[in-house]
N, C-alpha and C positions, 0 to 999 in steps of 0.2 A: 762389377761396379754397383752392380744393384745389390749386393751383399753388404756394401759397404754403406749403401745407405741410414740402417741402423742405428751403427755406430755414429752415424754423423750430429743424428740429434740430441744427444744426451750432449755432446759439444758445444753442438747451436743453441741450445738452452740455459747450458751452464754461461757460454760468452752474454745471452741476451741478459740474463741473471746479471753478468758482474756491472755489464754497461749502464742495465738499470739503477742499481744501485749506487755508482759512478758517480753518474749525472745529478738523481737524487742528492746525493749528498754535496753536490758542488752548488745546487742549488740551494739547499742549506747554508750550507756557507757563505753564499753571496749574501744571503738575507740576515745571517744568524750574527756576520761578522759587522754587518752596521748595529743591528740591534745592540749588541754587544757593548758597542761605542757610547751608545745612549740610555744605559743601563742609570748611569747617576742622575738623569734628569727625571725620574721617576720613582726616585729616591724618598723615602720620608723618614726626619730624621729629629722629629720632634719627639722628645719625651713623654711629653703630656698626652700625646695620640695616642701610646699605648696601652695605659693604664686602664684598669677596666671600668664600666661606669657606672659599678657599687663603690667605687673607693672613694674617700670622702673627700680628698682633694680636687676629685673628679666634682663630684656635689660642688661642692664648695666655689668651682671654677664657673659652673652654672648660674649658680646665683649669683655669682658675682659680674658676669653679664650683663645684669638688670642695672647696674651702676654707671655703665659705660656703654657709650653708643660702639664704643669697637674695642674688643682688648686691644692690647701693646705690647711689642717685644720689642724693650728698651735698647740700642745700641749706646753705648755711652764713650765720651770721648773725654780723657783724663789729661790734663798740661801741665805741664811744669818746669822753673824756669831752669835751664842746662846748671845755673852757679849754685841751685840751690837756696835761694835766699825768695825773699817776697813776691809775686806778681805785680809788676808794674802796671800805670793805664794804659801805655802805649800797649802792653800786649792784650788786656782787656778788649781793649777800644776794637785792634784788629783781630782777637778771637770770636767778638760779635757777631763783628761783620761779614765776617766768612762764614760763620755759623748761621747766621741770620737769611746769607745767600745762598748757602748749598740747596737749599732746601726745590729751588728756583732751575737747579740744573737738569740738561734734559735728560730722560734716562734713556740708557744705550737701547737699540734697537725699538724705539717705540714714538708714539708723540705724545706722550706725558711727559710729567717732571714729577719727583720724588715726593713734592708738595701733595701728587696724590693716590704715596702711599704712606704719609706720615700721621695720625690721628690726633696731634697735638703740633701748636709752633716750637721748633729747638727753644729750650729755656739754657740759659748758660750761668752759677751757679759759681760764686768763691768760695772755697773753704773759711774755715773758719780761724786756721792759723795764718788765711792771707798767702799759699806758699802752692797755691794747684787751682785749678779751673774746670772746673765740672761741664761738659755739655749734654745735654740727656734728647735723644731724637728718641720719636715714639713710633716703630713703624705699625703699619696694620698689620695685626697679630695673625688675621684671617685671608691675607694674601701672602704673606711672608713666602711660603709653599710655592707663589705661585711662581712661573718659568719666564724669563725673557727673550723673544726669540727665538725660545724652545732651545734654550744652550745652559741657563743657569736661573738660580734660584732668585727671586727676589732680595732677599737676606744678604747671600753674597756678592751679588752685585751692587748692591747698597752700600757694604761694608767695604767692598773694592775699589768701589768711588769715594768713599766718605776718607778712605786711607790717602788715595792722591792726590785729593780735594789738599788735603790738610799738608803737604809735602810740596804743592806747586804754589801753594798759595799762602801759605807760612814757611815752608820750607821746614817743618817741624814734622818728626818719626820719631819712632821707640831707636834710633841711631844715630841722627842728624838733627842738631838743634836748629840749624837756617839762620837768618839773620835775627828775627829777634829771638834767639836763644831760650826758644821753648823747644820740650820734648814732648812729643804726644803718642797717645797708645789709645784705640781703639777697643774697647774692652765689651763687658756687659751679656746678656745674655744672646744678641744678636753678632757680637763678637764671637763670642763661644762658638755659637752655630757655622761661622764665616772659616773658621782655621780649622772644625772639625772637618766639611765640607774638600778644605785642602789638604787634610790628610790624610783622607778616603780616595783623593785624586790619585793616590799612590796604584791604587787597586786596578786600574786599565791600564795601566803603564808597568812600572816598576815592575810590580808583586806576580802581574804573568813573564815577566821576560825573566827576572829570577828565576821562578819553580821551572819555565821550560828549561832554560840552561842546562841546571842543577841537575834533571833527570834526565835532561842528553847524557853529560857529562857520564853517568850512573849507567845510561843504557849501553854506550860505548863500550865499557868498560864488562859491563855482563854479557854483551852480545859480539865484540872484538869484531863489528862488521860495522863498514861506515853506510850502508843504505838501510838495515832494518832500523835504527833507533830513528830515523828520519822518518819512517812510516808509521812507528809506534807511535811518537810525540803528531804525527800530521792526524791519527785517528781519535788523541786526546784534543787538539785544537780543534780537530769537526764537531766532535762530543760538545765543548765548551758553547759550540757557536749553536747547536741546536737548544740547549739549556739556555742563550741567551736570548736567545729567539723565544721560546714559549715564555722566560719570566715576562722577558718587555710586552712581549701581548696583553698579559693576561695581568700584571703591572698597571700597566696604560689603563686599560680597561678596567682598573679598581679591583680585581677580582681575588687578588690577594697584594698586599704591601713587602714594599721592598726597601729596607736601610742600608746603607753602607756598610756595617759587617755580614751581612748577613749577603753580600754582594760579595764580598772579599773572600768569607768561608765558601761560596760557590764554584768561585773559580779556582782554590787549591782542589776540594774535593773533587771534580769535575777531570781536572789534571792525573790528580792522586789515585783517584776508580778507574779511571780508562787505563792508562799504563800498567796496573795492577792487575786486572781484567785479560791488557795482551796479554803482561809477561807468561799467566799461566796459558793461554792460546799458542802461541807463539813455541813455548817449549815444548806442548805435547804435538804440535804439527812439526816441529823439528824432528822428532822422534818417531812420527810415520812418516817422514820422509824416508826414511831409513827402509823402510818394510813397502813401501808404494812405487811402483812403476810411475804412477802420474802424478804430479800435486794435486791435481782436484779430487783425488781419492785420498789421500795424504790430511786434505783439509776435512773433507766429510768427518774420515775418523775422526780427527780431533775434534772437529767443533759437538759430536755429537757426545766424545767425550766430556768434552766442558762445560756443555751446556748446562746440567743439574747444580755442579756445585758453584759455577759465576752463574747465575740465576738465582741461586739460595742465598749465596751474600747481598748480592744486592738486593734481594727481597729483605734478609735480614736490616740493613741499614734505612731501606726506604721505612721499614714497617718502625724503626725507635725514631727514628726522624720525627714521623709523623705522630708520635706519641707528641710533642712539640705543642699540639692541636688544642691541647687539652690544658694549655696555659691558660694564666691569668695574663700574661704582659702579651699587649700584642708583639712588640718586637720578636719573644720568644716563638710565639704562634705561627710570624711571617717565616721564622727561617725554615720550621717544618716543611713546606710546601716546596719551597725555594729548594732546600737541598734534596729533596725527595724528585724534584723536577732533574736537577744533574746528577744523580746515582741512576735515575732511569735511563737520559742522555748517553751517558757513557758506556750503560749497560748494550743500549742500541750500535754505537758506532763500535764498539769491540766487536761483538756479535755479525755486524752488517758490512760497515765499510772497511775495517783491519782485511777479512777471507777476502773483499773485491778487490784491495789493489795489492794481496798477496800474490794472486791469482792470474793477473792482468797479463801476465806473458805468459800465459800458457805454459808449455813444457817448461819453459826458461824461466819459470816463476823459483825455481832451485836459487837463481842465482841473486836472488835478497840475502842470502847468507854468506854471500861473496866473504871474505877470502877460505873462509871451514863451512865451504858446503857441502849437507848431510846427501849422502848419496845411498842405495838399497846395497843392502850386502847379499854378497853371492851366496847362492845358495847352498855349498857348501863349507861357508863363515862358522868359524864354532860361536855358540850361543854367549852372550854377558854371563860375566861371571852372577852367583847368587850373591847379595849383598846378604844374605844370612854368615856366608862363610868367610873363615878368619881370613884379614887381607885382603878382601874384596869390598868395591862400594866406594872408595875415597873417601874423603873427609866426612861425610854426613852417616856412611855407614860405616863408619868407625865411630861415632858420637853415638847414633843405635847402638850399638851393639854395647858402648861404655855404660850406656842408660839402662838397656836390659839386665844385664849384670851386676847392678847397681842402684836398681828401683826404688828400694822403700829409703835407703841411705839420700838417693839424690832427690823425692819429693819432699819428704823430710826435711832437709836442709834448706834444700831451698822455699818450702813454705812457710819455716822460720824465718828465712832472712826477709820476705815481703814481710809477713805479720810486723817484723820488727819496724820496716818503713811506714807502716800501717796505724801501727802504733801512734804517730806524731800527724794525725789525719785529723784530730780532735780542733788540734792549733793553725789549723789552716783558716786566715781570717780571711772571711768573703761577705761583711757587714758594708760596705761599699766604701767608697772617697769619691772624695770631694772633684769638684770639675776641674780646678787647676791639677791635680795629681793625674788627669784622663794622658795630658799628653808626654812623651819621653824626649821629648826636648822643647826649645824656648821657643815661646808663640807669643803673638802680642798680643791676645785676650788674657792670657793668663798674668803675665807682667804688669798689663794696664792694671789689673784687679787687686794685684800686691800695692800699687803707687796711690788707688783708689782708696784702698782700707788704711792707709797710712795719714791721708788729710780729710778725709769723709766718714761716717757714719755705712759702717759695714754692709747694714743690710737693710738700709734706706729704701734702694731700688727698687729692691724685689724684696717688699716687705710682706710677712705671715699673712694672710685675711683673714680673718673672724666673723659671720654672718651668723648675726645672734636678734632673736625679737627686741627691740626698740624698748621694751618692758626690761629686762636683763642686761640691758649695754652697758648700762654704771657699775654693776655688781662684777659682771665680766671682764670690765675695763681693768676696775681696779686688782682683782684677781689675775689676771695676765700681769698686771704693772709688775706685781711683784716676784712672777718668776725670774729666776737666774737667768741672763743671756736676754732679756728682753732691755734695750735703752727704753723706750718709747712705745706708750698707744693714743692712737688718735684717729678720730671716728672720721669716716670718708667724706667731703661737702661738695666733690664735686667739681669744685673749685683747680683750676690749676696749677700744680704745686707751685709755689714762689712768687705768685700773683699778688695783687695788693688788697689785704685785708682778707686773703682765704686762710689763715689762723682764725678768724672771728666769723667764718660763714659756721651757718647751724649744719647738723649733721644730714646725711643723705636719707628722706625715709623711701624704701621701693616694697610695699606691699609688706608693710609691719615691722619688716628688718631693715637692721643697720648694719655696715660695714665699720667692721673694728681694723686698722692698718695698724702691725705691730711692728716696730722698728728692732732688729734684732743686732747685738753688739759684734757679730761675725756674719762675712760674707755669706749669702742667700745657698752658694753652693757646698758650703764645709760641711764636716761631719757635726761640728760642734752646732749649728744650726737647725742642721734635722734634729740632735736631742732637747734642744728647744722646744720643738714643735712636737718632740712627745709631752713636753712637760707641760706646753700651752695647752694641749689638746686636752691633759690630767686634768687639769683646772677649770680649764673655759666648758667640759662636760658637767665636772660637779657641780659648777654655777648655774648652767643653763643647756639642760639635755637636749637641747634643740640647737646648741650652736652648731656650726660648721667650721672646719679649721683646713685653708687652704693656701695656695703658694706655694712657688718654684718649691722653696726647702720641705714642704709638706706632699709636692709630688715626688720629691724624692722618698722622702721617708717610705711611699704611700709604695713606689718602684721596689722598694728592698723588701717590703714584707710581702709583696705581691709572688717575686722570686723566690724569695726561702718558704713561699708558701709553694710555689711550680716545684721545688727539690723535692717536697717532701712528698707531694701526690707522682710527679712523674715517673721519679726514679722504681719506684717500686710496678707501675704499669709496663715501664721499659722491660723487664725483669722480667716479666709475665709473660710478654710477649715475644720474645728472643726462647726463652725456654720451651715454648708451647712451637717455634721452629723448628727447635733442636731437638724435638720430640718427634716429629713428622720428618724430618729430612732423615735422624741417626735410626729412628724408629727405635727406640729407648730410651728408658725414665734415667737410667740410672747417669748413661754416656755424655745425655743435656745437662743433666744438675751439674755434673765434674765439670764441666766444659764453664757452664756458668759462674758457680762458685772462683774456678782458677780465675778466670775474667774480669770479676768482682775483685778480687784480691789485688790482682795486677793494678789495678784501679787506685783502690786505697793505698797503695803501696807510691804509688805515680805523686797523688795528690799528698801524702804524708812528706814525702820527699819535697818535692814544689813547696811544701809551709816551711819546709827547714830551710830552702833556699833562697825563697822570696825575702822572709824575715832577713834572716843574716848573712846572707853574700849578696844577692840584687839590691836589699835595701829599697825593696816595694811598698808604698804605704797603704799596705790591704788590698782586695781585689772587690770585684763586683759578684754579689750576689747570683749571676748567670753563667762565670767564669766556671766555676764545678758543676753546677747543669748540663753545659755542651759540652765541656770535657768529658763528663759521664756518657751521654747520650753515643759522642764519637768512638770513645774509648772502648765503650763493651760492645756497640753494635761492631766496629770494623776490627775489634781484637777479637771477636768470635768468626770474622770471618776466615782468618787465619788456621783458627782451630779445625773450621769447615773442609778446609781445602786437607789436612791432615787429617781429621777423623773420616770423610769419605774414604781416602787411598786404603784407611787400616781397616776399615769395617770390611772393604773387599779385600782383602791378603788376608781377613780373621775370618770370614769363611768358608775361604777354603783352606786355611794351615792353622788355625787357631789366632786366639789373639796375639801370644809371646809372639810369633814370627809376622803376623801381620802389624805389629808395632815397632819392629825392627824395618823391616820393608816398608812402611808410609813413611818412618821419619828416615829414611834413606834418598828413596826417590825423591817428595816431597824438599828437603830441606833447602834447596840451590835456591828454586825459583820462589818459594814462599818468604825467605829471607833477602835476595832481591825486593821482591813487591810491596816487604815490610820497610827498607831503605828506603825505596822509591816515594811511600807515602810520607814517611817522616821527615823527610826534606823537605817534601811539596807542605807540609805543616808546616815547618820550620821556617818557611817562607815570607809568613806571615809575621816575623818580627820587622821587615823592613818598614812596616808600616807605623810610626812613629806613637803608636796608642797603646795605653796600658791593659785594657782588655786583650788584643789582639795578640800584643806580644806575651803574656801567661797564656792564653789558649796555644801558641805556637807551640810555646817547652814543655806543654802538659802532655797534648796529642802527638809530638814528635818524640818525647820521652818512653811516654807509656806504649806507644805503637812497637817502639825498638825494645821495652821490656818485656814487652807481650809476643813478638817476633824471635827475641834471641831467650828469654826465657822461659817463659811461661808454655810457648810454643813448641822449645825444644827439649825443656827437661823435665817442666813440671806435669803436663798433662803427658808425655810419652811415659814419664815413670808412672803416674798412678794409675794407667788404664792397664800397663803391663806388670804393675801388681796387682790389680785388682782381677784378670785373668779374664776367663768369658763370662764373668758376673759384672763386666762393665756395660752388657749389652741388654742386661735386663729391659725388661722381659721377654723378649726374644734370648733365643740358646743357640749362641752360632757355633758354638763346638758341637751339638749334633746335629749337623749338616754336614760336617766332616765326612768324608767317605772311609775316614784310616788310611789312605794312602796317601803319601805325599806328594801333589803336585808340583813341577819343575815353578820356578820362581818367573817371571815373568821378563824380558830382557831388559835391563836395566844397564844404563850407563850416567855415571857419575862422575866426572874427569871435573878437575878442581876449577877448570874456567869455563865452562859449560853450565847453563840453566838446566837441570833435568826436567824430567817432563811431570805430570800432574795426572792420573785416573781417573774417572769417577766411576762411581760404581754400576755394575749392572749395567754393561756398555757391550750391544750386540756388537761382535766381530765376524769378517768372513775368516774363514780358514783358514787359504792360503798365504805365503810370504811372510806368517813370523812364524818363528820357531816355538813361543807357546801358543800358539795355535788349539782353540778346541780343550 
C-alpha cells in the first residue's frame, strides 16, 4: 500500500488540475454569458466618433457647436397621402397634433418625457408640390448614445416610440394607411441609426445559432461521434463567453469602443479559432491514444505537441489584428483590441477547458470517441504503413505524392491561375455608398428617404456647413452657390427653421465667423453628395484658406480617405509583421517570404474574384473602403496559419529525411485535419451574410472564399510544390539536409483512413521511448 502511494499523487493532482479548471471555467461562463447579452448596450455606433480629430469635418463639427446650444440628430417623419394626390387639412390638422403631442410622452423606463431629449419643438413642414408632410424632431445629439434602463439606446427608443406613436394614433406605416389614408415612414439620420441598431440585433441571436449549427453539423460529420462535437462547440461557447466578458468590462469602462460589426466579427472568430484550435488538439490526442495506456498521458503528448504551432497562429493573428491600432478611424482601431481579446479567449479554452472535460472520466475518458474509439495497439501490431510508399497514406498521400512528382508543373500553373484572378484586383471598387445601399433588404429609413427626395429638397436636413471668417462669407457664399449639386447657401441666424421672419434674421456672428448652410440637390448620404463636398471644399479653400467644410456628407467623405489612408500604411505593417514570425517560428528567411508571398497572392486573387462577382452577378453598388482592409488583415493573418500548421510537420520529416520526403509526409498527415479547420472557419465567416448589411455580407464571401482558396489551394499545391522544388534551399539559412545522418529513418506511424482527422506534429516535441514503434 505504501508503494502505491506514489502513484496516487500524480492522479490527485491531475483530478485537482481538471476540477480547477472545471469550475473556473463555469464560472466564466456564468458571468461571461450575461455579459454577452449586453454586449449591444455599450455599443457605439456613431460615425462621426470615429474619425480622427485632425480631419476637418471633425474641426468643422467643433465650430460649429458655437452656433448651437446642443447639436441635433434629426429623426424625420415623411406622410403621404395612400391616393397619391394632395394633403388635405383634415390630415394636416391631425399630423400636428400628434406631432405637437409626442413630444409630451413619457419615456419608457424613466420619469422624463422626450420633450427632454428634443433640442427644438417638432416643426411640421408641407412640401411644396402640396403632396407629403415633413416632420423634423431635433433630438440631443450628445445624449442620443445614452441607454434607457440600461436595455436600449436613446435613438432607438425614440424612433421605436415615434413608429407607434404614428400607427396608434393615425394609424399610418410604411404599410398601412389607417383611416385617414396617410403613409408614413420614419427616416432621417436618427432613423438610419434606429434600423442599423436592428440589424445588428441579428448578432446575439441569429448569427451565433447559425455558425454553432453549421460547425456541429461539419464536426459530426469529421468526428462520426455524437459526444466529441458537443465538447468541441461547448469549448468554442466558453471561449466566446470569456471574450465577452473582458470586451463588456473593459467597453463599460471606456477603455476601448465597441460597434456592432465589430461585435458580430467577434463572435464568428471566437467560434471560428476555438474549433480550429480543437480540431488540431483533438486529432493529435486521437493518435496518442493509440500509443498510451492512460488518456492523461495520451493528453500530455499531445498538448505539448500542439502547443508551439496553436500558440504561433494565434500569436500570428493577435499580432495583424492589432496592427488595427494604427488606424486613423476609430471603428477600425476598436476592432483591433476586440478581436485580439477572442483569438486569445479561444486560444485559452482550447488549451485549458477542451484537456479538462476530455479528461474528466478518467480511464473512461476513451469513450468521447464513442462509436470508433482509438484504443493502443498490441505490441506486436505491424507498424503504419510509410505514406512515402506507393499505395500508402489514402487520399492526402496520394495528393503528396501527385504534387512531389509534379512540382514545378503544378506551382506553376496554379500561380498562374491566381495571378489571373489577381489580375482584376485593380477593379474592385471600395470608394464607399451611400447609407440607403448599407442595407440588403427594405427598412423604413431608407424608403422614408426615397419618398423624402421625391417632395423635399434632398439635402435640406443635413446640410454641408461652411465656417468661414465673417470677412469671406459673401465671396464664399457666392463661390459655393455656383458649384454643381449645391441648390442653396444660406448663412445660419439661429433662428428656427420655418419660424416667422427667420429668412430676414441677420446672420449668426460667434467669435468672427459665420456659419454658411449649403443646401445640396442629393440626399446628405449619397455618393453624389460627398463629391459635392470635394468640390465645395475646391472652392470654399481657394476663397478663404481659413474655411472649414463640415457635415454628415463631409464626415463621410472625411471616413473614406481616412480608410484608403489605413489600407495604405496598414497593409504593408501587417506584412512586416507576420514575416518577422515566420522567420522565428520556420527559423528561415527563405521558407517565411514563400509562405507570405503564396498568402498575399491568395489574397489578391480572393479580392480580384469578389470585384468580378460583386460588379456583375451580386449587383453590389460598391463596397466600403474597410471591406479590403479586414479581409486583408483576416485573410493573411489566418491563411498563414494554415501554412504554419504544414510548414512545422515538414520542417520536422526535412530534417531528419530531407525536404522531398518531409513535404510528402506534412502534406500527408497534415491534410485531414487542416482542411476540416479550414471548412470549419469558412462557414463560421459565411455566417455572417445573415445579417442583412452590405458590409458584413462582402466581408462573409471574401474571408469564407479566400480561407477555402488558401486551405484547398494555396495550402495544398501551391506552397507543397514550391518548397519541394525548391529542395533544402527553402530553409535558408539554416541547412537542414546536413543534419541528415545518411540513413534513413523509419517514417513516423501515420494513419490516414478517408474519415478520420489525422493527427498534427510539431516539431522538436520531447517523447518517451516506449509504446511507439518510432520510438527514439
Amino acid at each position: 500500500m505504501l508503494r502505491s502511494m506514489p502513484s496516487l499523487r500524480p492522479s490527485l493532482t491531475r483530478a485537482l488540475l481538471i476540477l480547477v479548471a472545471i469550475v473556473a471555467w463555469l464560472l466564466i461562463g456564468s458571468l461571461g454569458g450575461a455579459a454577452q447579452g449586453k454586449l449591444s448596450q455599450v455599443q457605439t455606433n456613431d460615425a462621426a466618433a470615429f474619425l480622427p480629430s485632425s480631419a476637418e469635418s471633425t474641426l468643422a463639427a467643433e465650430a460649429s457647436r458655437e452656433f448651437v446650444e446642443s447639436p441635433a440628430l434629426p429623426a424625420l417623419v415623411v406622410l403621404t397621402p395612400q391616393d397619391g394626390g394632395p394633403v388635405s387639412d383634415e390630415q394636416v390638422a391631425a399630423v400636428t397634433e400628434v406631432a405637437q403631442s409626442f413630444p409630451d410622452h413619457a419615456v419608457p423606463g424613466t420619469d422624463e418625457t422626450w420633450a427632454d431629449y428634443l433640442t427644438a419643438e417638432p416643426v411640421v413642414t408641407p412640401s411644396q408640390d402640396g403632396e407629403a408632410l415633413l416632420v423634423i424632431y431635433s433630438l440631443d445629439a450628445d445624449r442620443a448614445e445614452d441607454l434607457i434602463g440600461d436595455e436600449e439606446s436613446v435613438t432607438n427608443a425614440f424612433v421605436t416610440d415615434l413608429r407607434a406613436t404614428l400607427l396608434d394614433e393615425l394609424g399610418a406605416s410604411a404599410d398601412s394607411a389607417g383611416e385617414l389614408g396617410l403613409n408614413a415612414w420614419v427616416t432621417g439620420p436618427a432613423g438610419f441609426v434606429a434600423d442599423l441598431v436592428t440589424a445588428f440585433g441579428g448578432i446575439d441571436g441569429v448569427l451565433l445559432i447559425v455558425a454553432l449549427v453549421a460547425v456541429l453539423l461539419i464536426l459530426v460529420v469529421v468526428y462520426r461521434s455524437p459526444l466529441l462535437p458537443l465538447v468541441v462547440i461547448l469549448t468554442a461557447v466558453f471561449g466566446l463567453c470569456l471574450a465577452g466578458l473582458v470586451v463588456y468590462t473593459l467597453a463599460d469602462a471606456g477603455t476601448i469602443v465597441l460597434n456592432g460589426q465589430a461585435q458580430g466579427i467577434l463572435s464568428i472568430l471566437v467560434v471560428g479559432a476555438s474549433v480550429d484550435y480543437a480540431l488540431l488538439l483533438v486529432a493529435r490526442y486521437r493518435e496518442e491514444l493509440r500509443h498510451a495506456e492512460h488518456p492523461a498521458e495520451a493528453m500530455r503528448r499531445a498538448w505539448r505537441a500542439c502547443l508551439e504551432p496553436i500558440a504561433a497562429s494565434a500569436g500570428t493573428v493577435i499580432a495583424g489584428v492589432l496592427c488595427l491600432l494604427l488606424s486613423d478611424l476609430g471603428s477600425n482601431r476598436s476592432l483591433g483590441p476586440v478581436a485580439a481579446i477572442g483569438i486569445a479567449s479561444a486560444l485559452l479554452a482550447a488549451l485549458t477547458l477542451l484537456p479538462a472535460i476530455l479528461l474528466v472520466a478518467g480511464r473512461r475518458s476513451r469513450g468521447f470517441f464513442w462509436p470508433r474509439v482509438p484504443r493502443p495497439a498490441a505490441a506486436d501490431a505491424p507498424a503504419a504503413p510509410d505514406v512515402t510508399t506507393q499505395g500508402a497514406g489514402g487520399l492526402w498521400g496520394r495528393l503528396a505524392r501527385w504534387v512531389a512528382h509534379r512540382a514545378r508543373r503544378v506551382w506553376v500553373v496554379t500561380a498562374v491561375v491566381l495571378l489571373g484572378f489577381a489580375a482584376f484586383l485593380p477593379t474592385f471598387d471600395a470608394s464607399g455608398t451611400s447609407d440607403s445601399d448599407v442595407f440588403r433588404t427594405e427598412v423604413d429609413a431608407v424608403t422614408g428617404e426615397q419618398v423624402l427626395a421625391e417632395h423635399f429638397p434632398a439635402g435640406a436636413v443635413q446640410p454641408i456647413t461652411v465656417i468661414v471668417p465673417e470677412a469671406d462669407a459673401t465671396a464664399v457664399s457666392e463661390a459655393v452657390a455656383a458649384v454643381e449639386g449645391v441648390e442653396a447657401v444660406a448663412p445660419y441666424t439661429g433662428a428656427p427653421a420655418g419660424a416667422p421672419g427667420s429668412g430676414d434674421a441677420p446672420p449668426l456672428v460667434v467669435d468672427g465667423d459665420i456659419r454658411l448652410d449649403v443646401t445640396t440637390t442629393a440626399p446628405s448620404d449619397t455618393v453624389e453628395a460627398q463629391d459635392t463636398v470635394r468640390d465645395v471644399r475646391t472652392v470654399a479653400h481657394a476663397t478663404s484658406p481659413d474655411a472649414l467644410v463640415g457635415g454628415a456628407a463631409a464626415e463621410k467623405v472625411d471616413t473614406i480617405d481616412a480608410a484608403q489612408r489605413d489600407l495604405q500604411v496598414i497593409v504593408p505593417i501587417v506584412l512586416v509583421v507576420i514575416v518577422l514570425i515566420l522567420m522565428l517560428l520556420l527559423r528561415s528567411v527563405v521558407a517565411a517570404l514563400l509562405l507570405l508571398v503564396a498568402n498575399v497572392l491568395s489574397f489578391a486573387a480572393t479580392l480580384g474574384l469578389g470585384a468580378i462577382l460583386f460588379e456583375h452577378v451580386f449587383d453590389f453598388p460598391g463596397a466600403d473602403p474597410t471591406v479590403p482592409l479586414f479581409a486583408f488583415v483576416f485573410l493573411v493573418a489566418l491563411g498563414v496559419d494554415y501554412s504554419i500548421f504544414l510548414m512545422t510537420r515538414v520542417r520536422e520529416e526535412s530534417v531528419r529525411d530531407g525536404t522531398h520526403v518531409g513535404v510528402v509526409r506534412g502534406l500527408a498527415v497534415t491534410g485531414g485535419v487542416i482542411t476540416s479547420a479550414g471548412v470549419v472557419l469558412a462557414t463560421t465567416f459565411a455566417a455572417l451574410a445573415v445579417i442583412p448589411l452590405l458590409f458584413l455580407v462582402q466581408l462573409a464571401f471574401l474571408v469564407a472564399f479566400g480561407v477555402l482558396l488558401d486551405t484547398f489551394v494555396v495550402r495544398s499545391l501551391l506552397v507543397p510544390a514550391l518548397v519541394h522544388d525548391l529542395g533544402d534551399r527553402a530553409w535558408w539559412p539554416a541547412r537542414i539536409g546536413a543534419r541528415r545522418t545518411g540513413t534513413r529513418v523509419a517514417a513516423p506511424a501515420v494513419e490516414v483512413p478517408a474519415v478520420e482527422v489525422p493527427a498534427v506534429e510539431a516539431p522538436a516535441v520531447e517523447r518517451p521511448t516506449g509504446g511507439r514503434p518510432d520510438a527514439g
